[in-house]
C-alpha positions in Angstrom: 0.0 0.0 0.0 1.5 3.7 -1.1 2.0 6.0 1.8 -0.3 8.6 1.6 1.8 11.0 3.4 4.9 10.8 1.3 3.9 13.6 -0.7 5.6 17.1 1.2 3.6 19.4 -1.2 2.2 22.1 0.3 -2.0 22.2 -0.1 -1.3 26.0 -2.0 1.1 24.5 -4.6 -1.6 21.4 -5.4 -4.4 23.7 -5.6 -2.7 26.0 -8.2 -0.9 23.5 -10.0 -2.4 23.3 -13.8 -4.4 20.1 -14.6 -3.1 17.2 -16.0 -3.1 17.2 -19.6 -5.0 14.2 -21.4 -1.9 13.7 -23.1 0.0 13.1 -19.7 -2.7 11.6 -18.5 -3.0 8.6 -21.5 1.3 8.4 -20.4 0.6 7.7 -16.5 -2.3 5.1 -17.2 -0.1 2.7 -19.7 2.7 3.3 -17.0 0.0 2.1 -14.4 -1.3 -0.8 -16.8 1.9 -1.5 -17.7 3.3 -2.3 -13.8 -0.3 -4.0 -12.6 0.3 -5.8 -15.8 4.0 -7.4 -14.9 2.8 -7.6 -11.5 0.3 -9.9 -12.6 2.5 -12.0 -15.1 5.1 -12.4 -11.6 2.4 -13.7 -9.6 1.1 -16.2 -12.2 4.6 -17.4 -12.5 5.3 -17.5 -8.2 2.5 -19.5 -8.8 3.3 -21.8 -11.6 6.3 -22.5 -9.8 5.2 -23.0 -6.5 4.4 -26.8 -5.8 1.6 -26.0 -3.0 -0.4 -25.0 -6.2 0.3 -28.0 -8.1 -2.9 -30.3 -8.9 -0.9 -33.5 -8.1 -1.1 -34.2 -4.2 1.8 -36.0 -2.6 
C-alpha cells in the first residue's frame, strides 16, 4: 500500500498546479497498466512455480 503522506507538497502548490493534460494523463495510465500488468505475469509465475499450487497431491 502507497504512503499517503509521502507527498511534502504544500496544499497551495496542489491547488494552483495546472491540470493534468489528457496527453500526460494517457502516459501515466499505460505506465500504471503496464506495472499492474508485470505484477500480474510475476504472480502467475510465483504461482506456476510454487508446488503447493500444483494439482498433483503427494
Amino acid at each position: 500500500m502507497r504512503n499517503n503522506y509521502a507527498n511534502t507538497a504544500q496544499l497551495k502548490e496542489l491547488m494552483t498546479a495546472p491540470p493534468m493534460t489528457a496527453a500526460r494523463h494517457a502516459e501515466v495510465m499505460r505506465q500504471r497498466n503496464a506495472r499492474r500488468r508485470m505484477l500480474e505475469e510475476a504472480r502467475e509465475a510465483k504461482k506456476a512455480d510454487d508446488p503447493v499450487f500444483d494439482g498433483d497431491k503427494r
